[in-house]
DRENVEXDREN-864015 format. One record per residue (C-alpha): residue in three letters; x, y, z. Coordinates in nm, 4 decimals. Layout:
SITE  type        c1        c2        c3
SITE   Ala         X         Y         Z
...
This chain:
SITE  type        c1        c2        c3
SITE   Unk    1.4107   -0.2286   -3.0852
SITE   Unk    1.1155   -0.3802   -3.2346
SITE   Unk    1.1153   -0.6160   -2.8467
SITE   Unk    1.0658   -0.3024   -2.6865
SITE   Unk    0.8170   -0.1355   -2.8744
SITE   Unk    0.6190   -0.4721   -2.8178
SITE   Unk    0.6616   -0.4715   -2.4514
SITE   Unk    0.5656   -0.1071   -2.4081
SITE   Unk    0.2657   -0.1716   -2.6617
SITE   Unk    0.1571   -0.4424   -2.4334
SITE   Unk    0.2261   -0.2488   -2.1145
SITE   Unk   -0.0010    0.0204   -2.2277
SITE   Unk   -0.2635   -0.2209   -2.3379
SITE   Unk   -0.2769   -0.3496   -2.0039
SITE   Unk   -0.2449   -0.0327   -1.8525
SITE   Unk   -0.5987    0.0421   -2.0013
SITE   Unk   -0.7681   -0.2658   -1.8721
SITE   Unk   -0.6861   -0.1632   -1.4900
SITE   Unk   -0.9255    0.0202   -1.2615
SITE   Unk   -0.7584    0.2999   -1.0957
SITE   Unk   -0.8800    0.3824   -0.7319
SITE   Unk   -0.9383    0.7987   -0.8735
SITE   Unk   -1.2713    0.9114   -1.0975
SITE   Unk   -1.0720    1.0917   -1.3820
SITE   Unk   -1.4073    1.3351   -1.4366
SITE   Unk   -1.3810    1.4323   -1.0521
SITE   Unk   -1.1751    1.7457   -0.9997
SITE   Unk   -0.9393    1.8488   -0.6825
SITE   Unk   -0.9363    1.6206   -0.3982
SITE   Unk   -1.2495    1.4191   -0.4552
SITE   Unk   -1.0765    1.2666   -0.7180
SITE   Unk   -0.9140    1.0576   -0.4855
SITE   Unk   -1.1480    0.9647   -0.2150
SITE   Unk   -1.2135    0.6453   -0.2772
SITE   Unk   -0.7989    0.5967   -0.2655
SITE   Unk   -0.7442    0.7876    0.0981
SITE   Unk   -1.0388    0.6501    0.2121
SITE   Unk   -0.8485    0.3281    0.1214
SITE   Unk   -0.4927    0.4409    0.2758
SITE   Unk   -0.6703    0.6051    0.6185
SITE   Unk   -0.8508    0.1693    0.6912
SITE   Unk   -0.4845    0.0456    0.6230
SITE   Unk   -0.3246    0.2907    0.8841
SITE   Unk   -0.6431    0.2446    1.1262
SITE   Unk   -0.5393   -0.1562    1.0913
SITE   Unk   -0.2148   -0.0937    1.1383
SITE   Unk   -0.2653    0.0698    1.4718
SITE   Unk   -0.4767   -0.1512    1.5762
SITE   Unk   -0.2697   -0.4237    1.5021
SITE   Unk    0.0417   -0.3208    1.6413
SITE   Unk   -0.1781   -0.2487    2.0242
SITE   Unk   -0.2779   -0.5747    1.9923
SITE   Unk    0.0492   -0.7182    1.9768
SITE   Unk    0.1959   -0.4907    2.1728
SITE   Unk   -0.0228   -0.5525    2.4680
SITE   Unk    0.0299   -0.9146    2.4270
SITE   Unk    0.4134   -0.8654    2.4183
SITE   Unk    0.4275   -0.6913    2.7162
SITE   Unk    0.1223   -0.9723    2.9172
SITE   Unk    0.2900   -1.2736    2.7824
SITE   Unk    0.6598   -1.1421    2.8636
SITE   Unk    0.4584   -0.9966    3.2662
SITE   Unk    0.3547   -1.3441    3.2900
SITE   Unk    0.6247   -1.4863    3.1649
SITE   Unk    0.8793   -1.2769    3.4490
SITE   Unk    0.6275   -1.3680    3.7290
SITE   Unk    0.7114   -1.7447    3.6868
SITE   Unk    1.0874   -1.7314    3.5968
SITE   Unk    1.2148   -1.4317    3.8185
């Protein structure tokens, strides 16, 4: 028991050293801005990565047909 009070002492204590991505003296949903703002680059880089190898899929396996079919 006393392992486990240790590890969720520590746990806590480390807890309190993070930064969290919200303002906890913002109310609604400007509390978390800064962590959408955060999620809406990762999708926006996720589309454009997935064009860009999409459209090189499709060139390299055009290309690829011209010279093998």
């Amino acid at each position: 028991m006393t392992r486990l009070t240790r590890y969720l002492t520590e746990v806590m204590a480390e807890l309190k050293k993070a930064t969290w991505p919200w303002d906890p003296k913002e109310k609604g949903f400007a509390k978390y801005k800064e962590l959408t703002d955060a999620t809406i680059v990762v999708f926006v880089a996720m589309i454009l990565l997935s064009g860009f190898v999409g459209f090189f899929d499709f060139a390299l396996r055009m290309f690829f047909r011209m010279f093998t079919a």
